[in-house]
PDB file with one MODEL, atoms N, CA, C and O in Angstrom:
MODEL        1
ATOM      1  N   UNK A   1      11.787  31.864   4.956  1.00  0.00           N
ATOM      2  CA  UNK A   1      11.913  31.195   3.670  1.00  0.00           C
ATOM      3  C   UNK A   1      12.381  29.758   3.826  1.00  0.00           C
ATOM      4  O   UNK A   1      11.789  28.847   3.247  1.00  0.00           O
ATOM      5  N   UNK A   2      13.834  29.464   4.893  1.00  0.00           N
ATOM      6  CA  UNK A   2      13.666  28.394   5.139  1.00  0.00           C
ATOM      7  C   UNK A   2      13.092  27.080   5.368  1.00  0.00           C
ATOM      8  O   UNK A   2      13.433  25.913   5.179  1.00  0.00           O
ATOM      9  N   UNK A   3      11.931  27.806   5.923  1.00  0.00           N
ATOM     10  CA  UNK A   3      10.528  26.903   6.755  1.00  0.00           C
ATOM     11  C   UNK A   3       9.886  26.486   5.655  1.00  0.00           C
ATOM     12  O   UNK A   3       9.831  25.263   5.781  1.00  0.00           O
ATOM     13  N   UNK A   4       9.359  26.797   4.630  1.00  0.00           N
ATOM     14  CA  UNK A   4       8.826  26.360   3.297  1.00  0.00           C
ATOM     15  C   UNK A   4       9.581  25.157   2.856  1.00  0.00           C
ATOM     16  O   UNK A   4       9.164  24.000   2.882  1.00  0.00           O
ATOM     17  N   UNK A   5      11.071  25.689   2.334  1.00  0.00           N
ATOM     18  CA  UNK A   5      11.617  24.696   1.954  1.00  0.00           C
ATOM     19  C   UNK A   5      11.529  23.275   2.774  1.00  0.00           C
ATOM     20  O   UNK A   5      11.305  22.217   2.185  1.00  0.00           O
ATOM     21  N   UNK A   6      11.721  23.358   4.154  1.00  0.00           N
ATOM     22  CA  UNK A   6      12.001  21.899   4.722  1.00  0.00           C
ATOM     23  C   UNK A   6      10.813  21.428   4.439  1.00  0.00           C
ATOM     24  O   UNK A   6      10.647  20.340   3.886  1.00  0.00           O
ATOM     25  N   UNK A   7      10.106  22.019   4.707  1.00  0.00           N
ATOM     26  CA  UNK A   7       8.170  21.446   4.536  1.00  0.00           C
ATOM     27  C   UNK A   7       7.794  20.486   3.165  1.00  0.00           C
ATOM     28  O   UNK A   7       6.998  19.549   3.232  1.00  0.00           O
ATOM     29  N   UNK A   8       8.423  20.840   2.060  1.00  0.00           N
ATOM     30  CA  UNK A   8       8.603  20.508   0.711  1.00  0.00           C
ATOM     31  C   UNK A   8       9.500  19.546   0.766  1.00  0.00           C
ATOM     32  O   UNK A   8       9.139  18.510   0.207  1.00  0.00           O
ATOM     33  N   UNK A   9      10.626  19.532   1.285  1.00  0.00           N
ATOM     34  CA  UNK A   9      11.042  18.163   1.291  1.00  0.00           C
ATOM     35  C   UNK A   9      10.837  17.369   2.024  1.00  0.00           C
ATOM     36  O   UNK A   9      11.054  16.288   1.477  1.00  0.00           O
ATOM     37  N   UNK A  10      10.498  17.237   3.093  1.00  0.00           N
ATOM     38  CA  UNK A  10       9.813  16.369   4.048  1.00  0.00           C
ATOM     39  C   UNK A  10       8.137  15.589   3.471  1.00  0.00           C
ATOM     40  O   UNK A  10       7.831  14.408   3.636  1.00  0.00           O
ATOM     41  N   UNK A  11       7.232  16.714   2.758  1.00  0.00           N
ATOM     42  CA  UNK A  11       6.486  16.240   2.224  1.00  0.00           C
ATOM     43  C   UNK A  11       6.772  15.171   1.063  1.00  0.00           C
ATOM     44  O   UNK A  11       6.057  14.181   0.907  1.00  0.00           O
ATOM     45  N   UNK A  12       8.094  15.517   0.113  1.00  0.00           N
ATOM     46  CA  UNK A  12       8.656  14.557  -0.800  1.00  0.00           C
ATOM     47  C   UNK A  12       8.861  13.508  -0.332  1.00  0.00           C
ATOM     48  O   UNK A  12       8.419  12.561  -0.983  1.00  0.00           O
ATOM     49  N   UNK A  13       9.701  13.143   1.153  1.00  0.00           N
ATOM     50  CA  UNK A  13      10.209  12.223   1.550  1.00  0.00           C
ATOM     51  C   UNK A  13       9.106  11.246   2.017  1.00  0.00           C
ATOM     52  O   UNK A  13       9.164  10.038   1.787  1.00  0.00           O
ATOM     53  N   UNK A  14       8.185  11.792   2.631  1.00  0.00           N
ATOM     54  CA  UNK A  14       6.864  10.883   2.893  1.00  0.00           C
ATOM     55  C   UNK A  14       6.311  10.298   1.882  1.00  0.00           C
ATOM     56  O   UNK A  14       5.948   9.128   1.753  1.00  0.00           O
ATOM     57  N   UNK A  15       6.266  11.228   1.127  1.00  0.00           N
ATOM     58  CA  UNK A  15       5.302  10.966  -0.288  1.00  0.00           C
ATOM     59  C   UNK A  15       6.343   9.252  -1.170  1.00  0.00           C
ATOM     60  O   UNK A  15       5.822   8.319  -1.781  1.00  0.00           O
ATOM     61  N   UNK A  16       7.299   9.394  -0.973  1.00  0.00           N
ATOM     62  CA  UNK A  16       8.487   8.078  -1.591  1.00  0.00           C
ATOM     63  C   UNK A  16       7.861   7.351  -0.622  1.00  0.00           C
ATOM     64  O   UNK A  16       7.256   6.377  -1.070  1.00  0.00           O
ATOM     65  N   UNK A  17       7.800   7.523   0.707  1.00  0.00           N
ATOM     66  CA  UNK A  17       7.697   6.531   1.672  1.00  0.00           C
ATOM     67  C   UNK A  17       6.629   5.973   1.313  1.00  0.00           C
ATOM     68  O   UNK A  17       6.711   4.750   1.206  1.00  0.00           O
ATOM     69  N   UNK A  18       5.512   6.499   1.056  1.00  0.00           N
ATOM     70  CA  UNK A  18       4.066   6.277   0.850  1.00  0.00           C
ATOM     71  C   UNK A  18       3.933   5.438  -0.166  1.00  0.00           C
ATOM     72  O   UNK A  18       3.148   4.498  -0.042  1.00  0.00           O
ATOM     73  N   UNK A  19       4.824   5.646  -1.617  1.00  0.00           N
ATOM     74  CA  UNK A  19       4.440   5.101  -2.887  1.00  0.00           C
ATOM     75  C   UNK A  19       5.431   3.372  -2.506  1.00  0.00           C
ATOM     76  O   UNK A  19       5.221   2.331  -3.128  1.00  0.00           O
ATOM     77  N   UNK A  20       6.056   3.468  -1.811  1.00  0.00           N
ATOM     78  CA  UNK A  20       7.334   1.968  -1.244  1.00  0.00           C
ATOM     79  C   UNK A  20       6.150   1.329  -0.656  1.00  0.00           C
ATOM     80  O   UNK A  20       5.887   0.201  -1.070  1.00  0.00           O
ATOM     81  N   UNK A  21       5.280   1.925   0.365  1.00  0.00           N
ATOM     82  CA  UNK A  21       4.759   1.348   1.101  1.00  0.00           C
ATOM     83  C   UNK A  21       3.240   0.117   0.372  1.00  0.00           C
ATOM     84  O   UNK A  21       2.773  -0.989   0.644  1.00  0.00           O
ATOM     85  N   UNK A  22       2.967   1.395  -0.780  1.00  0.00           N
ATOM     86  CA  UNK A  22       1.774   0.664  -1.811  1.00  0.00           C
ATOM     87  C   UNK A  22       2.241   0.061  -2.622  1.00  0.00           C
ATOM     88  O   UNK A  22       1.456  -0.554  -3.344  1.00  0.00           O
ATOM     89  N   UNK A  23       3.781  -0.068  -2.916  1.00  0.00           N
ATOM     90  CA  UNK A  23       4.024  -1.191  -3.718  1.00  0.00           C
ATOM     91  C   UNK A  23       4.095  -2.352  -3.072  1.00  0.00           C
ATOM     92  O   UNK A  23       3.567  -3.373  -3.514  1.00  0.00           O
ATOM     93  N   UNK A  24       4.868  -2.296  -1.776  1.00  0.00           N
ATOM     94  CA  UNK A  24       5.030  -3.495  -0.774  1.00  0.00           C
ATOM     95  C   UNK A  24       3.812  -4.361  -0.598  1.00  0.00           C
ATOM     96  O   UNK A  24       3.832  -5.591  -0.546  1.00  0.00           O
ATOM     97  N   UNK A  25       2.221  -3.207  -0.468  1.00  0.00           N
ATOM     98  CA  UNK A  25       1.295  -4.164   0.277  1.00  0.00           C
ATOM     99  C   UNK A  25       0.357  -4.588  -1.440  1.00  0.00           C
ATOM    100  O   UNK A  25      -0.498  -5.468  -1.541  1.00  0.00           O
ATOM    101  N   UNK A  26       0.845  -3.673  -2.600  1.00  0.00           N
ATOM    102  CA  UNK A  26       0.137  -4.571  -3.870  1.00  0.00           C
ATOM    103  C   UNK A  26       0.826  -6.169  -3.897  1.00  0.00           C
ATOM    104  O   UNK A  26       0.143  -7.186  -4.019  1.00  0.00           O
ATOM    105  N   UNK A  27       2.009  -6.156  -3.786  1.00  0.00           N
ATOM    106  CA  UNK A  27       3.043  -7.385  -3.419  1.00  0.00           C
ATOM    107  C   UNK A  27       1.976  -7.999  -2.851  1.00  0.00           C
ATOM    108  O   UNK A  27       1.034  -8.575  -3.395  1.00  0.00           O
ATOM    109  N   UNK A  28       2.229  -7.810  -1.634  1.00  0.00           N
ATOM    110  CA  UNK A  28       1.607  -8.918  -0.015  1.00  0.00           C
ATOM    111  C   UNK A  28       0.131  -8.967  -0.597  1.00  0.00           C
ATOM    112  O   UNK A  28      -0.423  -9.969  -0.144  1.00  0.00           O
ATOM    113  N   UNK A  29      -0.623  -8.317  -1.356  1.00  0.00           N
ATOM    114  CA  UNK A  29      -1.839  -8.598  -1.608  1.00  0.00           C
ATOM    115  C   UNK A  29      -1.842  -9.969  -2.838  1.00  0.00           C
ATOM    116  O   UNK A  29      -2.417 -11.052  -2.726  1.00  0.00           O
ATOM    117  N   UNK A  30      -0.898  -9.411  -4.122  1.00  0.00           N
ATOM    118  CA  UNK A  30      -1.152 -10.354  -4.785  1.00  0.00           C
ATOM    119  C   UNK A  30      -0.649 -11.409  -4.724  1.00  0.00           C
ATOM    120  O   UNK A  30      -0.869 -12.267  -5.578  1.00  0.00           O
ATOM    121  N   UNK A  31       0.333 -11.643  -3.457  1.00  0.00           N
ATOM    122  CA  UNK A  31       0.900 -12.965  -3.573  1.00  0.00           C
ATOM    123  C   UNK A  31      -0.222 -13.586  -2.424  1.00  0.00           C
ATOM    124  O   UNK A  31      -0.318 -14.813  -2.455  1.00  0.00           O
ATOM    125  N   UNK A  32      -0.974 -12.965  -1.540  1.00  0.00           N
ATOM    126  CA  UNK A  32      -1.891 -13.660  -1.026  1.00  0.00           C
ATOM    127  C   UNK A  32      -3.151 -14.495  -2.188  1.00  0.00           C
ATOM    128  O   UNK A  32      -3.640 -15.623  -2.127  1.00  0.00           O
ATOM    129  N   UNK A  33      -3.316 -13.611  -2.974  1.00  0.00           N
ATOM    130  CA  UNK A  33      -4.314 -13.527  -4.013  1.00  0.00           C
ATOM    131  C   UNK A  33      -4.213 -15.366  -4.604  1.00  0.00           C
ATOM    132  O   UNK A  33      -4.944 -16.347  -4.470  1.00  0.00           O
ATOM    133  N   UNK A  34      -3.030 -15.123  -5.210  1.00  0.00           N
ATOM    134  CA  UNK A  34      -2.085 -16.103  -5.807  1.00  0.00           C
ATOM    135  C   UNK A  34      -1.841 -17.572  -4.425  1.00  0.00           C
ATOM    136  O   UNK A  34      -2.194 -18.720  -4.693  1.00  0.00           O
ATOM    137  N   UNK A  35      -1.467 -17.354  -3.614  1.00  0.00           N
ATOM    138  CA  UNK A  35      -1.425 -18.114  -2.702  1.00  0.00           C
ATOM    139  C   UNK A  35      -3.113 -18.768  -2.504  1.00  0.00           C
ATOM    140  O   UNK A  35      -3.337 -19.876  -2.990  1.00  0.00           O
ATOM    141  N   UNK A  36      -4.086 -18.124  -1.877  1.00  0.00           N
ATOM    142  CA  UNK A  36      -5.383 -18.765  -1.903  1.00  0.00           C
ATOM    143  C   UNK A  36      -6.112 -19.334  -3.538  1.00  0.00           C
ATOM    144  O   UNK A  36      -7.057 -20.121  -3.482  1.00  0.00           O
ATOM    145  N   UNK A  37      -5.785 -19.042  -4.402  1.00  0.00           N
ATOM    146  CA  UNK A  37      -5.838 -19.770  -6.054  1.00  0.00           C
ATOM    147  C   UNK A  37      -5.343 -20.897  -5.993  1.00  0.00           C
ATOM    148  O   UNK A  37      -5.883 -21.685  -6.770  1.00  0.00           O
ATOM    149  N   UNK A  38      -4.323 -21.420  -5.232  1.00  0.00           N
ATOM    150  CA  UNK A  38      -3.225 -22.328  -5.478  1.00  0.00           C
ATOM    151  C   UNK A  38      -3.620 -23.931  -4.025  1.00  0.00           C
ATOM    152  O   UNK A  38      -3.350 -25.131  -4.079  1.00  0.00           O
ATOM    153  N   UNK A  39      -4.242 -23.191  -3.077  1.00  0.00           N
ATOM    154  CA  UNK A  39      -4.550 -23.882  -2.078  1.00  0.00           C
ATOM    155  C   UNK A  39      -5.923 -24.547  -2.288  1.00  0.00           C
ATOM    156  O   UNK A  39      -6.859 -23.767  -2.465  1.00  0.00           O
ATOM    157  N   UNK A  40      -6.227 -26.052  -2.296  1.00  0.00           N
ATOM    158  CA  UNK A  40      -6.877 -26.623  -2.790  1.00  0.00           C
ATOM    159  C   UNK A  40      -8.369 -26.480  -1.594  1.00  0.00           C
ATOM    160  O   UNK A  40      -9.506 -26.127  -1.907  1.00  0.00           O
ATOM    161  N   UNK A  41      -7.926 -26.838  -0.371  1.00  0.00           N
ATOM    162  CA  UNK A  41      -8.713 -26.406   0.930  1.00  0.00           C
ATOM    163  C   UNK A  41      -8.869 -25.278   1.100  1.00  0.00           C
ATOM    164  O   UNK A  41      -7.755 -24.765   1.213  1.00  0.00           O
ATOM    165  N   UNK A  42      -9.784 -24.422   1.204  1.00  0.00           N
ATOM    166  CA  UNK A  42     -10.192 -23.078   2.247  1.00  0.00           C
ATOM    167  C   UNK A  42     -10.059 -22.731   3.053  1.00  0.00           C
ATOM    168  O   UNK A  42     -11.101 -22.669   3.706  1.00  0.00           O
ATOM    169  N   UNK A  43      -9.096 -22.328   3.600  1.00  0.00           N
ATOM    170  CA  UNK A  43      -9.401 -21.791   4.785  1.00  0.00           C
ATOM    171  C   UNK A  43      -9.101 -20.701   5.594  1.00  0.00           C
ATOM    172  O   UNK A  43      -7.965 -20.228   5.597  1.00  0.00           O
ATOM    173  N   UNK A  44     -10.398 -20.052   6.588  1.00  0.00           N
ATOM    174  CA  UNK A  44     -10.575 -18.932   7.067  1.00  0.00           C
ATOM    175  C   UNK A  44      -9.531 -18.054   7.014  1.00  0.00           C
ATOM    176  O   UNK A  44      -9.397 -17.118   6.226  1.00  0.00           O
ATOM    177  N   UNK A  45      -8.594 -18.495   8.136  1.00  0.00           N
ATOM    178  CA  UNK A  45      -7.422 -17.593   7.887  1.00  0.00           C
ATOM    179  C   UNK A  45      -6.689 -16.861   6.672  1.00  0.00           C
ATOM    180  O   UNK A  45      -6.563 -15.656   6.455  1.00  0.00           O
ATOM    181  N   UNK A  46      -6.339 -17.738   6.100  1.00  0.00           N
ATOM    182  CA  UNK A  46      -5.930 -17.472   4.606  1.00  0.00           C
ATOM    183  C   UNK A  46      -7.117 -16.485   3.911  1.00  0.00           C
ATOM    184  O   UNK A  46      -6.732 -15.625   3.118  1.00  0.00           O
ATOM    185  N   UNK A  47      -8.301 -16.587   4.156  1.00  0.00           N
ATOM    186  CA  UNK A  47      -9.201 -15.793   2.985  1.00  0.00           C
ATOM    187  C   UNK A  47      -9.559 -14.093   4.408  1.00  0.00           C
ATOM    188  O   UNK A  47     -10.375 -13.227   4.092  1.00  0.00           O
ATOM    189  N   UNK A  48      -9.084 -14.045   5.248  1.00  0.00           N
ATOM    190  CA  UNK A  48      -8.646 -13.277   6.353  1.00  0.00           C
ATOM    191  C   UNK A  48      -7.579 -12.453   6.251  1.00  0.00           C
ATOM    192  O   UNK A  48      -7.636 -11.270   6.587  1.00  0.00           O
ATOM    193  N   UNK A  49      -6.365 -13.107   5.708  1.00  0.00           N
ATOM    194  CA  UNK A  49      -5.418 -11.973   5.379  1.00  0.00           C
ATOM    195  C   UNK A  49      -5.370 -11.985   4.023  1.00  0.00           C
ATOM    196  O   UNK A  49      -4.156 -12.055   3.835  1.00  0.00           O
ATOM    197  N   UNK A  50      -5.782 -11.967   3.158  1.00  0.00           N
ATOM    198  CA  UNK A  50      -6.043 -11.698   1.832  1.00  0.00           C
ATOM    199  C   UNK A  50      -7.077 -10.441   1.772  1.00  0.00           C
ATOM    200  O   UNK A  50      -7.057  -9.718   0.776  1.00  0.00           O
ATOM    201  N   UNK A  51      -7.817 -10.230   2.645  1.00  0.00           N
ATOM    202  CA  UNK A  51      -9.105  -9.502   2.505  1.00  0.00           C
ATOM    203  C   UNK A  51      -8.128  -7.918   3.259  1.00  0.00           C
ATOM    204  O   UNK A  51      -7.986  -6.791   2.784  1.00  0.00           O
ATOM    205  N   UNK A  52      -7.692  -8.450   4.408  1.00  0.00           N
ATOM    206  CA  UNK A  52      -6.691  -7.733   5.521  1.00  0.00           C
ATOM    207  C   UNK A  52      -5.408  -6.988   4.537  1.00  0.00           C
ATOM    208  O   UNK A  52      -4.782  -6.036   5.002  1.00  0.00           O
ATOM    209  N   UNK A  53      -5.128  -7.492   3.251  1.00  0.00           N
ATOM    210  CA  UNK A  53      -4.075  -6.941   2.766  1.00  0.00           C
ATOM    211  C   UNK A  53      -4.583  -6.446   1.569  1.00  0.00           C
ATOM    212  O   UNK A  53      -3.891  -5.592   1.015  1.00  0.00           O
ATOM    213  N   UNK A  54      -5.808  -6.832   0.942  1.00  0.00           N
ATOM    214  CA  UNK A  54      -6.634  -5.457   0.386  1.00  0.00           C
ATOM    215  C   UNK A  54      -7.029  -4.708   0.913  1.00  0.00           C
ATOM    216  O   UNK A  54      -7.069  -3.668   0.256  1.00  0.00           O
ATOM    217  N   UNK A  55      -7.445  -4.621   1.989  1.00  0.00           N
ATOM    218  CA  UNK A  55      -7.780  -3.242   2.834  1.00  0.00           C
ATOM    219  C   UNK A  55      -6.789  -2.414   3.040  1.00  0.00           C
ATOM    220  O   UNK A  55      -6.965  -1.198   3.111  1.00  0.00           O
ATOM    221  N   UNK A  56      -5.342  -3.128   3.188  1.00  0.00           N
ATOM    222  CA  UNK A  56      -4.307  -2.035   3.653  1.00  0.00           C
ATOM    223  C   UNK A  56      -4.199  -1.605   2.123  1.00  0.00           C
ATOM    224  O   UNK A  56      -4.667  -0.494   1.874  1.00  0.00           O
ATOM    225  N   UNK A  57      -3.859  -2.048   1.462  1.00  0.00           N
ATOM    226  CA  UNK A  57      -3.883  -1.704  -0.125  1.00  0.00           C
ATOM    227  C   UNK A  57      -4.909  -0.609  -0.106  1.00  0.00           C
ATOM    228  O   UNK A  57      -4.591   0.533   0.225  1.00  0.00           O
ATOM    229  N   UNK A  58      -6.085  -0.919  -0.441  1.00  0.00           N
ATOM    230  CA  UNK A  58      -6.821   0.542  -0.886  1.00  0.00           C
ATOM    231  C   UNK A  58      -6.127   1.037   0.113  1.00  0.00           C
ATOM    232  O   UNK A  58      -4.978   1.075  -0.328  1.00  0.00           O
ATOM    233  N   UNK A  59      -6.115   1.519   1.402  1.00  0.00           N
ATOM    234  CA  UNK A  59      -5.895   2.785   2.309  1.00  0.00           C
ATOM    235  C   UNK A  59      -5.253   3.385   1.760  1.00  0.00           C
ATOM    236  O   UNK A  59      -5.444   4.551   1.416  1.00  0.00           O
ATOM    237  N   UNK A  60      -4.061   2.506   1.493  1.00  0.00           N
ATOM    238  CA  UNK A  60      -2.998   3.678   1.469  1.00  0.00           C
ATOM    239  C   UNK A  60      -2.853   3.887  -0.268  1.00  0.00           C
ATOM    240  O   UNK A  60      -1.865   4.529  -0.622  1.00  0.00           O
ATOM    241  N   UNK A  61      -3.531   3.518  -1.059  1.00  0.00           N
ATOM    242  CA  UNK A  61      -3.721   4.203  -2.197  1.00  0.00           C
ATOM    243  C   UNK A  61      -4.762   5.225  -2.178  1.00  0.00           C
ATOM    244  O   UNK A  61      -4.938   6.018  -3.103  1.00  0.00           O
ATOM    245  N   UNK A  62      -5.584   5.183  -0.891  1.00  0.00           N
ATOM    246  CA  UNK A  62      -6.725   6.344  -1.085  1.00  0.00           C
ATOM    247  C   UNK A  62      -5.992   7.819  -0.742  1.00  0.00           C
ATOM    248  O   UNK A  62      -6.215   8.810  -1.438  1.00  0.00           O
ATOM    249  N   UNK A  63      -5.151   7.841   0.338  1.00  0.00           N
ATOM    250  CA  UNK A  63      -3.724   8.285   1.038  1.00  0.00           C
ATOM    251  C   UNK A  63      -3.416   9.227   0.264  1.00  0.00           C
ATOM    252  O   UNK A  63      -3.390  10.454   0.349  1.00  0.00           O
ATOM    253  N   UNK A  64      -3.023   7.940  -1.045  1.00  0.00           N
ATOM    254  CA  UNK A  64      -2.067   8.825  -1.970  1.00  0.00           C
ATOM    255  C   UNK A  64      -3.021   9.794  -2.767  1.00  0.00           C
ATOM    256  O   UNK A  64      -2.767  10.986  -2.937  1.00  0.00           O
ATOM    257  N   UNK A  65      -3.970   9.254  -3.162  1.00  0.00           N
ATOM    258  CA  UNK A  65      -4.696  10.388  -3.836  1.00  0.00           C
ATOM    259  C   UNK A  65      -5.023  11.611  -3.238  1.00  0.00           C
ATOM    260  O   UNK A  65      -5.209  12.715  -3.751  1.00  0.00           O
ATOM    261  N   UNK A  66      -5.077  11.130  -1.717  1.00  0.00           N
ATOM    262  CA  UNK A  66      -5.944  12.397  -0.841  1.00  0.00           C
ATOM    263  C   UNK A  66      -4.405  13.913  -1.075  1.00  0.00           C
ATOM    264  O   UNK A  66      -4.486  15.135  -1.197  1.00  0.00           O
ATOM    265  N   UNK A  67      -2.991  12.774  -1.029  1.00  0.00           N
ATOM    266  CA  UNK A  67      -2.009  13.615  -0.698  1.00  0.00           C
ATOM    267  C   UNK A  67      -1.670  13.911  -2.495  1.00  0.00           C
ATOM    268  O   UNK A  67      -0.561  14.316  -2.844  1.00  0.00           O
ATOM    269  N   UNK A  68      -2.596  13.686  -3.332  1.00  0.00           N
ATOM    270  CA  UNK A  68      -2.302  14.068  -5.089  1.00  0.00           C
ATOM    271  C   UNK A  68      -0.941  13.896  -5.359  1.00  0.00           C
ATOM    272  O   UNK A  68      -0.272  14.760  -5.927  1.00  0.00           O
ATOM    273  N   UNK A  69      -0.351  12.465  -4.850  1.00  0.00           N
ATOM    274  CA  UNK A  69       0.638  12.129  -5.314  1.00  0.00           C
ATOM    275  C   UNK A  69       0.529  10.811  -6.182  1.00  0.00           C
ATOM    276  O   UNK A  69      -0.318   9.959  -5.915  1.00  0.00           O
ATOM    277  N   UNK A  70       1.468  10.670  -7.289  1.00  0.00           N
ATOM    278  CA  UNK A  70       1.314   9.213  -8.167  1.00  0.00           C
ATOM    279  C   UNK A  70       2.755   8.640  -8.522  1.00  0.00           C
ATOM    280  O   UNK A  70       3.875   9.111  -8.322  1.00  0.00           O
ATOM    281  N   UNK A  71       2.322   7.425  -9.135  1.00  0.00           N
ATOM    282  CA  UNK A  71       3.671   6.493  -8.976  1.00  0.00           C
ATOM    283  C   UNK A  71       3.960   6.213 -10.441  1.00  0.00           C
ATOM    284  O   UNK A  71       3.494   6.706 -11.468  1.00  0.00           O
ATOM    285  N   UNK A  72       4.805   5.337 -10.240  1.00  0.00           N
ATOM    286  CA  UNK A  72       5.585   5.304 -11.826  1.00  0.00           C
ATOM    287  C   UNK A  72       4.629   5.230 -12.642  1.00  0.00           C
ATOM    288  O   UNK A  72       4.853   5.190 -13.852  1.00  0.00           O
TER     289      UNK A  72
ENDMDL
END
């Protein structure tokens, strides 16, 4: 009976970890977002990790769905 329980909270504890982690990279996405709007020149790099921090974004919101967990 034990073994259930830890399983359940450990899954909780990931699952917090998970929803910290997609708020952090909506952050790092939209301040990239916001950052390349604001920069008058183009350039590569900058439109590189903007693209790089929507990708981590979806993942780990796909993550969360796969693990049918949701956030505030």
């Amino acid at each position: 009976m034990g073994l259930f329980r830890k399983k359940s909270k450990l899954k909780k504890g990931y699952d917090e970890k998970l929803l910290m982690l997609i708020e952090h990279q909506k952050e790092a996405w939209e301040q990239s977002k916001l950052l390349e709007e604001i920069i008058v020149e183009e350039h590569p790099k900058q439109k590189a990790d903007r693209k790089l921090a929507q990708a981590k974004y979806f993942y780990l919101f796909k993550e969360a769905r796969v693990r049918n967990i949701s956030g505030k």
